[in-house]
Every structure is written in C-alpha cells, then in structure tokens.
One Martini backbone bead per residue (centre of mass of N, CA, C, O) as a GRO file, in nm:
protein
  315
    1UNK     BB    1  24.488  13.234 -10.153
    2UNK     BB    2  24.488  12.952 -10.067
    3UNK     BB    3  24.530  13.029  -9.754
    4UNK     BB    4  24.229  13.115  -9.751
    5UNK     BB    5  24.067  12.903  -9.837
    6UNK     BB    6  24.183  12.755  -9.556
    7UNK     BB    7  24.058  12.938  -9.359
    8UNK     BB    8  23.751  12.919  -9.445
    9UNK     BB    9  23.745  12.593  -9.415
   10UNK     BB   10  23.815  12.615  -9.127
   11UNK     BB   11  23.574  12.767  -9.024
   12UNK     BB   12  23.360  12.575  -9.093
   13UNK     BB   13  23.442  12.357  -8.909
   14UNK     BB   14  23.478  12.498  -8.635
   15UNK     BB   15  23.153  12.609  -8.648
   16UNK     BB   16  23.046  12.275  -8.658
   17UNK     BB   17  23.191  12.192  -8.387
   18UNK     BB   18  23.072  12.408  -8.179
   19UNK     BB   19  22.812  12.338  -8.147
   20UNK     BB   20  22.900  12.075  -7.960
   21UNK     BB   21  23.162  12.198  -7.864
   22UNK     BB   22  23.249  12.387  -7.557
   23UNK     BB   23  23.482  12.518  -7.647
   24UNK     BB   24  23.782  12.414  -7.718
   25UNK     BB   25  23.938  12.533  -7.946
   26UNK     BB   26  24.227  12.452  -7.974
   27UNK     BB   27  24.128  12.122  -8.021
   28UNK     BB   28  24.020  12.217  -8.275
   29UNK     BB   29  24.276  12.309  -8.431
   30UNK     BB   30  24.433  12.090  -8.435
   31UNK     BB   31  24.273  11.889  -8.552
   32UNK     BB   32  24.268  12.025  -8.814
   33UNK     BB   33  24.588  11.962  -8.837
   34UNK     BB   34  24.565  11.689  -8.932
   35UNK     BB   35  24.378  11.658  -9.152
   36UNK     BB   36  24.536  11.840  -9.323
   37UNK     BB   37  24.810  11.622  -9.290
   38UNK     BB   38  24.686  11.327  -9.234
   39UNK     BB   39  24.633  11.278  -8.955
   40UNK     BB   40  24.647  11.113  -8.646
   41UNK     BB   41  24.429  11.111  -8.345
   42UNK     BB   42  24.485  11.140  -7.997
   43UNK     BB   43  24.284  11.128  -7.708
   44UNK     BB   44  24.361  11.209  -7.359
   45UNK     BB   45  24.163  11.127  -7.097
   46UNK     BB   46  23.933  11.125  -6.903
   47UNK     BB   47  23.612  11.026  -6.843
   48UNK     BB   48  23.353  11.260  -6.975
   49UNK     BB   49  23.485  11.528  -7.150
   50UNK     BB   50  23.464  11.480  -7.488
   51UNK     BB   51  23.599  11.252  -7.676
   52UNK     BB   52  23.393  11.115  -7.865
   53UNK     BB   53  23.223  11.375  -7.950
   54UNK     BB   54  23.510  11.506  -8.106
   55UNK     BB   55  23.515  11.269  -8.318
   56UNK     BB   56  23.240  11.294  -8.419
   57UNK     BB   57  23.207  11.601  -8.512
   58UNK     BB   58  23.465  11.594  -8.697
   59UNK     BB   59  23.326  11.328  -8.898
   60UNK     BB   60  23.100  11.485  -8.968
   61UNK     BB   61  23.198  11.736  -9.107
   62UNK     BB   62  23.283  11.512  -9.290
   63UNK     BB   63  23.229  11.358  -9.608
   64UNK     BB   64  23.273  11.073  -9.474
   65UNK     BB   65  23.317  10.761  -9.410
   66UNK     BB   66  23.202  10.604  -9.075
   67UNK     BB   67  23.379  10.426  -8.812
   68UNK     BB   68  23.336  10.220  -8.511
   69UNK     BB   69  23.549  10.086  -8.262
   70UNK     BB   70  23.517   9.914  -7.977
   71UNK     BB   71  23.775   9.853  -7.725
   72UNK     BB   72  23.827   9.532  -7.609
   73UNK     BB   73  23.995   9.272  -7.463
   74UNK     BB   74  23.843   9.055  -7.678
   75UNK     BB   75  23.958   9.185  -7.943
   76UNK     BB   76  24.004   9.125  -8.244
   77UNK     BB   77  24.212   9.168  -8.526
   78UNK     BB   78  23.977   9.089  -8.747
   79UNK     BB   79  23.767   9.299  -8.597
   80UNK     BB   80  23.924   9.518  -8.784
   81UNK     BB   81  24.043   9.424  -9.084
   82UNK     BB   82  23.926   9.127  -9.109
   83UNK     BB   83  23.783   8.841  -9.340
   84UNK     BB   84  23.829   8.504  -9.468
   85UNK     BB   85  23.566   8.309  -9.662
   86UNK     BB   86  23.341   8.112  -9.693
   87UNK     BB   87  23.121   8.065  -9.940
   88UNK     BB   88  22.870   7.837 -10.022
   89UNK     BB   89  22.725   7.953 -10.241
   90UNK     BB   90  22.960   7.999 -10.420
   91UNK     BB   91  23.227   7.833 -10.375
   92UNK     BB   92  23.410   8.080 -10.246
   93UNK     BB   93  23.641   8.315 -10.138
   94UNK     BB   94  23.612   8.572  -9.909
   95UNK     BB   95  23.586   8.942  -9.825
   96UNK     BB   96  23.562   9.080  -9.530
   97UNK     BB   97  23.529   9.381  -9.407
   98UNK     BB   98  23.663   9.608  -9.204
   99UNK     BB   99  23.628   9.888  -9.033
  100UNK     BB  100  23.867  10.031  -9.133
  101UNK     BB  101  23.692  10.067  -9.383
  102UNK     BB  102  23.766  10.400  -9.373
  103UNK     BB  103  23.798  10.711  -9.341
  104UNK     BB  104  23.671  10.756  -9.045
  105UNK     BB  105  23.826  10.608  -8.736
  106UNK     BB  106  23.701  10.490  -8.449
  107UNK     BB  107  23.891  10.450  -8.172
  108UNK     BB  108  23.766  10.334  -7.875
  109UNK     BB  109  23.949  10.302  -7.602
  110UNK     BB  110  24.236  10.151  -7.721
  111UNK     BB  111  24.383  10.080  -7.400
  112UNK     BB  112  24.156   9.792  -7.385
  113UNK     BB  113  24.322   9.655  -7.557
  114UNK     BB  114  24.568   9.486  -7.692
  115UNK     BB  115  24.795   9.458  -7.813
  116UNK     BB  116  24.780   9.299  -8.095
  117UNK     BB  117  24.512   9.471  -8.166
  118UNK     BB  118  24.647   9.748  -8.169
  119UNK     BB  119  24.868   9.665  -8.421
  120UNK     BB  120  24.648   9.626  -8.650
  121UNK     BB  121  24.701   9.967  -8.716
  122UNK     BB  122  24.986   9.996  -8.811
  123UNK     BB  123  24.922   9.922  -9.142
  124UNK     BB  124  24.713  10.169  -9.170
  125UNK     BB  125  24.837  10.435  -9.034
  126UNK     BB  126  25.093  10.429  -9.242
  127UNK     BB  127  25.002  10.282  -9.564
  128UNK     BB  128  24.697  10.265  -9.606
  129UNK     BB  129  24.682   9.941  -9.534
  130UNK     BB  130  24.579   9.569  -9.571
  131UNK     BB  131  24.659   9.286  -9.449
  132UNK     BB  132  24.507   8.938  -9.542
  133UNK     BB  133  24.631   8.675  -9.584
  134UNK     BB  134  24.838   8.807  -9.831
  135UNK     BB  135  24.637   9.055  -9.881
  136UNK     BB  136  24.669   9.355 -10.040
  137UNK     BB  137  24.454   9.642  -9.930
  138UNK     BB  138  24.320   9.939  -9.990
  139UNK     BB  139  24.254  10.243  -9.850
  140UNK     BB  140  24.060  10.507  -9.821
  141UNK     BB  141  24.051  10.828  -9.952
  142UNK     BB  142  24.067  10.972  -9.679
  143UNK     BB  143  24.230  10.886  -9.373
  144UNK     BB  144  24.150  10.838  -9.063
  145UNK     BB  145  24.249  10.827  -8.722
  146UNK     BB  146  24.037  10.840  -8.414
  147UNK     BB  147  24.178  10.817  -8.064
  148UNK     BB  148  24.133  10.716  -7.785
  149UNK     BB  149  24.235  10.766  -7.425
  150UNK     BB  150  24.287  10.619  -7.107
  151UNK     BB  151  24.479  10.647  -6.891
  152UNK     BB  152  24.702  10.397  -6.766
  153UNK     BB  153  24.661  10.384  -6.463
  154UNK     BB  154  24.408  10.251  -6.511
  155UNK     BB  155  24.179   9.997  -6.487
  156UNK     BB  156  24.218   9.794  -6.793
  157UNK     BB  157  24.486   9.905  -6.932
  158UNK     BB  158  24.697   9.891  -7.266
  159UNK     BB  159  24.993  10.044  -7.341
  160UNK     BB  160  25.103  10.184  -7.618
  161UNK     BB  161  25.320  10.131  -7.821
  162UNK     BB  162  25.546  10.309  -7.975
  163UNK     BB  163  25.528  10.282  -8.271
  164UNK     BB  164  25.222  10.384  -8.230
  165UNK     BB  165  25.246  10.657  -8.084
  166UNK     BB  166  25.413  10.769  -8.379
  167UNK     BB  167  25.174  10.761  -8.562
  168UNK     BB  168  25.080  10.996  -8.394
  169UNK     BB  169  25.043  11.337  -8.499
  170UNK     BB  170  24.895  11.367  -8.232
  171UNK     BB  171  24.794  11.507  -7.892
  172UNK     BB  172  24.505  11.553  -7.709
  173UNK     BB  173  24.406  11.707  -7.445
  174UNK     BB  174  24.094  11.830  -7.288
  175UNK     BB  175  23.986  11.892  -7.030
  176UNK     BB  176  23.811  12.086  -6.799
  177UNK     BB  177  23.566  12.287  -6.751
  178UNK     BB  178  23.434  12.567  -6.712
  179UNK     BB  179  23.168  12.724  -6.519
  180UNK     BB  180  23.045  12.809  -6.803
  181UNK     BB  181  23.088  12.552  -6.992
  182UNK     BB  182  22.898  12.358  -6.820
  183UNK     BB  183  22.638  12.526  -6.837
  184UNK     BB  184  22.663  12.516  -7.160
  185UNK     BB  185  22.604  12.242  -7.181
  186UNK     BB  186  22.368  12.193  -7.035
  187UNK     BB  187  22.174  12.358  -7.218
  188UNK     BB  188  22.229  12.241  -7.489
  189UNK     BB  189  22.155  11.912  -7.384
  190UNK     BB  190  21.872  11.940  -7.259
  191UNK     BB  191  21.665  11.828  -7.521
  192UNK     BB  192  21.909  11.800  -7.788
  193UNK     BB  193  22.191  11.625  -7.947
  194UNK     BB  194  22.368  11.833  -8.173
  195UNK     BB  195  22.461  11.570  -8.330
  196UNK     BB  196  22.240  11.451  -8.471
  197UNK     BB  197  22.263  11.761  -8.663
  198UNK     BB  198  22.503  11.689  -8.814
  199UNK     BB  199  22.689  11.829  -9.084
  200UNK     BB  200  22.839  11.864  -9.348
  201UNK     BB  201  23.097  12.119  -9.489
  202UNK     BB  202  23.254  11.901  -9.639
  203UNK     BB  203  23.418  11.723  -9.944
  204UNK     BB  204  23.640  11.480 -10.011
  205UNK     BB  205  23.771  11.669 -10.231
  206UNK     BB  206  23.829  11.916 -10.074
  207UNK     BB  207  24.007  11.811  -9.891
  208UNK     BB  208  24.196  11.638 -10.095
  209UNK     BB  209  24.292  11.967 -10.171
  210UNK     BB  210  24.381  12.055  -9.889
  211UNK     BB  211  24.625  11.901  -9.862
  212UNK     BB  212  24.773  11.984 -10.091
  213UNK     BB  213  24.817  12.279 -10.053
  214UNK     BB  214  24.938  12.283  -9.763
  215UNK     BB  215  25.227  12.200  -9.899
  216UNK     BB  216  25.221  12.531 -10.014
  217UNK     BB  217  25.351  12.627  -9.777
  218UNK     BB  218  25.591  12.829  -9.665
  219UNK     BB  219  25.941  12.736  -9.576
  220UNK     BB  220  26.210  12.856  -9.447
  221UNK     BB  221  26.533  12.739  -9.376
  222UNK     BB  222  26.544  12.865  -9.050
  223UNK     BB  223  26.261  12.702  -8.969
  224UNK     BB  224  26.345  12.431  -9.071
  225UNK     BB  225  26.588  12.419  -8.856
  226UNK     BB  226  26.404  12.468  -8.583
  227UNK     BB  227  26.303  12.207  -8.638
  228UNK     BB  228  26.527  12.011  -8.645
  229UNK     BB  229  26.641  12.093  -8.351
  230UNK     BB  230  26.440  12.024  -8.163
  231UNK     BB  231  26.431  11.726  -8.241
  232UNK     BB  232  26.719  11.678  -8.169
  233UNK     BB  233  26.721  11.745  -7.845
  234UNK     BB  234  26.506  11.520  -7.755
  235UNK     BB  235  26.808  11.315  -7.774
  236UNK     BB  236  27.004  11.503  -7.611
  237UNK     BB  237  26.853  11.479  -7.369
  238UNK     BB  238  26.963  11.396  -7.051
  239UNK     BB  239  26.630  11.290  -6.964
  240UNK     BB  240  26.634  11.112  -7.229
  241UNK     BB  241  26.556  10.768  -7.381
  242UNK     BB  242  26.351  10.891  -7.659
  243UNK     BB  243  26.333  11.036  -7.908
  244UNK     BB  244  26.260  11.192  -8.180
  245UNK     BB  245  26.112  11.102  -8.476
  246UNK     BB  246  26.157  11.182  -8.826
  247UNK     BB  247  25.835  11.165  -8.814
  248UNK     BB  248  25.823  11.416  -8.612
  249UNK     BB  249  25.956  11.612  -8.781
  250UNK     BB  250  25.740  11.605  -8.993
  251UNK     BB  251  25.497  11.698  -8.834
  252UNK     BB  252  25.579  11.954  -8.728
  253UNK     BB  253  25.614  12.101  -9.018
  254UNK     BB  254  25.320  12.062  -9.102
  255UNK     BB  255  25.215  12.143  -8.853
  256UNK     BB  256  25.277  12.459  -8.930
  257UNK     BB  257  25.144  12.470  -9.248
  258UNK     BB  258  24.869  12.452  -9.115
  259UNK     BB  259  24.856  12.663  -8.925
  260UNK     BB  260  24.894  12.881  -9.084
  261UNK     BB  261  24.652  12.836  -9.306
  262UNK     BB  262  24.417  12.869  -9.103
  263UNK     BB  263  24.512  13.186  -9.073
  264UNK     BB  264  24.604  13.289  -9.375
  265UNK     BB  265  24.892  13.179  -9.413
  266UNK     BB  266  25.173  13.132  -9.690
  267UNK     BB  267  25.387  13.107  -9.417
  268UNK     BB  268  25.621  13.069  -9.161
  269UNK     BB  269  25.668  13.061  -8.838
  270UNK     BB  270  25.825  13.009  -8.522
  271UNK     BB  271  25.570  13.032  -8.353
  272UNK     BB  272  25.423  12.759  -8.458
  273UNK     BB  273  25.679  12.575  -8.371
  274UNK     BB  274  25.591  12.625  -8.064
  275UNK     BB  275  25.299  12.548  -8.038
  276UNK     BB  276  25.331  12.252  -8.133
  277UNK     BB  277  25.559  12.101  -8.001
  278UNK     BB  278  25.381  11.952  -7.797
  279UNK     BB  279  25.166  11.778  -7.945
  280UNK     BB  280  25.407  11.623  -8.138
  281UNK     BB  281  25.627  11.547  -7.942
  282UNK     BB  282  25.511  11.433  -7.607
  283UNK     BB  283  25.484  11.108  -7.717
  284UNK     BB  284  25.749  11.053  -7.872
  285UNK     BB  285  25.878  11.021  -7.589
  286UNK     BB  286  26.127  10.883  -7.362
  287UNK     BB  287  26.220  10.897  -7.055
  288UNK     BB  288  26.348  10.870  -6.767
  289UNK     BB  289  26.320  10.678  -6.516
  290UNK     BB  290  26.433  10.818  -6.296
  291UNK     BB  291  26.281  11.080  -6.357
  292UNK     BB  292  26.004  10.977  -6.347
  293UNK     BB  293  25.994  10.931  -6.062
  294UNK     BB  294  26.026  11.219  -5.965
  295UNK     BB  295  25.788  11.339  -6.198
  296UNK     BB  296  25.864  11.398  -6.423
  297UNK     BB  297  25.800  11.484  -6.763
  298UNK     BB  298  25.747  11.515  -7.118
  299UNK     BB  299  25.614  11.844  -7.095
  300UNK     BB  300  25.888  11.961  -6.968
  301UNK     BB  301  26.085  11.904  -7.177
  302UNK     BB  302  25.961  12.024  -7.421
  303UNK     BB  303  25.944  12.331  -7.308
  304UNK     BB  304  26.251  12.366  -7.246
  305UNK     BB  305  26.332  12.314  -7.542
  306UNK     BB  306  26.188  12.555  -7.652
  307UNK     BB  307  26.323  12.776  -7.444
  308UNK     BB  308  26.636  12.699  -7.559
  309UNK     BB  309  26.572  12.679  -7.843
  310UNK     BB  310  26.689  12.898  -8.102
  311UNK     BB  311  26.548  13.169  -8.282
  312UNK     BB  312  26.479  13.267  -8.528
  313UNK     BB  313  26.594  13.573  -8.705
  314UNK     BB  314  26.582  13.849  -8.898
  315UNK     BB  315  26.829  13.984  -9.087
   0.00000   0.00000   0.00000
C-alpha cells in the first residue's frame, strides 16, 4: 500500500517535470530517487542542453522554499553560508542567512567555483547545517542540493575533490536530445516558457513522509548482499585507484529501495540495484592513472563490474 501510494506521487512529480523536460524520462526518474533518498544531485554535460532547466523544474514541482547560487572563480565561501554583522542600528551582532538556507539549493555550474569555495557546501550537504564563526545553525528540511557542472575539460573550470563527489546521491548525465525531441522542444518554448507556469504538486509534508516511508521497502538479505559485493568489487579491482566509499554502498541501498518504490513494488529485486549502480557509484571511484591514459573510463569499469559480480537468484 505505502508503495503504491509512492508511485502514485512520484507519477504527479514525472508529469509536472515532463511538462517543461521533453523525453529524458529516465533522467527524471533518476531523480525523483535522490529526492526521495534525501540525496544530493550533481547534473553533468555540455552546456545548453537543459541541466539548470531540470533542476529548476523539479524544485518547481516541490513545495519547498528555493535558491540558487551561481557559481563563479570570484564567489566566496560566505556568499554561500552567509555572514555575522554588526548592525549599527541595534548596536548588536547578527547573523545574515546565506543562499544555503533553504530546501532546495540550485547550485549553478560549481565547477566554477574554486575549491574553497566548493568546500564550504561540504558541512551542509553531509550534516545539514552550517557553521559560522563558530556557531552552528541547522538547515531547513528536506534539504537538496542540486548542482550542474561542465565537464572539467573545459576552460575556466575546477575539478571537484572526492571528499565532495561522495556527498553526491547520485550523478546524471543529461545527454543530446533525439531529432523528434529537439523539434518537440521548439514547439513547447515557441511562445512560452512551461516553466513559468509550474506549480508544486507535492507538499513539503507529503515529500518528508514520502522519505521516511521510502526506507520501509523490504530488501531480502541476498540483496543487501549483492549490493555490498558490488561496493566492494569496486576497491578490489584492480583498474581502480579509489573504490567506492561505505557512504557509496548505503546510496546504492537506499536507491534501489526508493527505485522499487517509485514502480509501486514495496520489496527490492537486484535488477533495481544493477540499474543503478552505475549513477551511484561511478563518480564515487577514481581509476589508475595509467589506465586512464589509455582512455578507460569509469562507466566501463563500473559497468564490467556489474556484469561479472554473480546475481543471487532464488533458492
């Protein structure tokens, strides 16, 4: 029942995001598995082809309180958490809110940020709160960061440190529209922007009930098995210079829990967690140098690991 009822709000969220997003189901539904894990979501492509789009859309479609940050080399970490002021009029110190203070954080190419910069989301984005000049403040719940970022090839960008990529839920590319859905986009925006006109369709109760219920999806012990073999496959392999971390393997976990949930299915089968495992965990390794020369990736390492750790199957 509760699984229904989660597939149910999670059809009214694909279809108020599908609104303004034309095709990429899969990456909407992606997402809809951060929100409902409380997870963070890093969005990666070229520019154009509609990641901050996606992000606004989707916190459109949430009841929560909204900011976004852009993110540029001059940006410092205080205009991100906020600053302590001496305010003349009260003759008194006080405490300015920054962009951070809100449900749901659009943090707009932070690839462009320095690291410091990038940094100061690390305590807020892991524990929930934010500390300033000594003084620690909770943050508004649910929390989200949703983050672009431009490939680091590109100029004027700065690699994100793993410390940070591991706080990340999960990790979408968005990829080239079909030659149907690029026409269907000029059609959609020829005269006005769907996204002015979205409204939420869930409210910040329902979302904070939909987590705590997420987690009461049954996961069979060969399952749980099955994800903690992948996690550990990739430290073990011996391509990989940093496999994934245990925060990686509660992630895969919680996100076959949550994919389940979303088809209305209240128990996990491990085809869940190998669709998954390569969005949750191939941001969280970092291959061998020389290897990478050769041009490996870490989608093809992830994925071979996929296909040779043994699936349980029914006794």
């Amino acid at each position: 029942m509760i699984a229904e009822l989660i597939a149910e709000s999670a059809k009214r969220l694909r279809e108020n995001i599908q609104r303004v997003i034309v095709g990429k189901d899969e990456q909407i539904e992606l997402a809809l598995v951060a929100v409902l894990c409380e997870g963070h979501i890093l969005v990666e492509d070229v520019p154009g082809i509609g990641k901050t789009t996606l992000a606004k859309a989707l916190a459109a479609s949430l009841g929560c309180t909204f900011r976004r940050i852009q993110f540029t080399p001059d940006l410092l970490p205080s205009d991100v958490t906020g600053i302590n002021y001496f305010n003349q009029k009260l003759q008194e110190w006080e405490f300015r809110a920054g962009p951070v203070f809100a449900q749901v954080v659009l943090a707009d190419e932070i690839n462009r940020a320095t690291p410091r910069t990038q940094s100061a989301l690390l305590e807020a984005m892991q524990e929930r709160q934010v500390t300033v000049d000594g003084d620690t403040r909770p943050l508004p719940r649910p929390f989200l960061v949703l983050a672009t970022q431009n490939p680091i090839e590109l100029e004027g960008t700065f690699p994100l440190p793993e410390a940070q990529i591991d706080r990340f839920f999960i990790k979408l590319p968005i990829g080239y529209p079909t030659v149907d859905e690029e026409n269907s986009i000029l059609l959609r925006f020829e005269r006005t922007d769907p996204l002015m006109g979205l409204s939420p369709v869930l409210s910040t109760d329902e979302l904070l009930a939909m987590q705590k219920q997420v987690r009461e999806v049954r996961v069979e012990a060969s399952v749980r098995g099955y994800v903690v073999a992948i996690a550990r496959a990739t430290r073990e392999h011996t391509e990989v210079a940093l496999g994934a971390s245990p925060r990686g393997t509660m992630a895969l976990y919680h996100a076959a829990q949550a994919w389940a949930a979303i088809r209305g299915r209240a128990f996990v089968v491990p085809d869940d967690v190998k669709r998954l495992a390569p969005y949750v965990l191939t941001h969280r390794i970092l291959i061998q140098p020389q290897v990478r020369l050769r041009g490996r990736k870490p989608e093809e390492v992830v994925a071979e690991i996929v296909d040779t750790v043994p699936v349980p199957v029914e006794s």
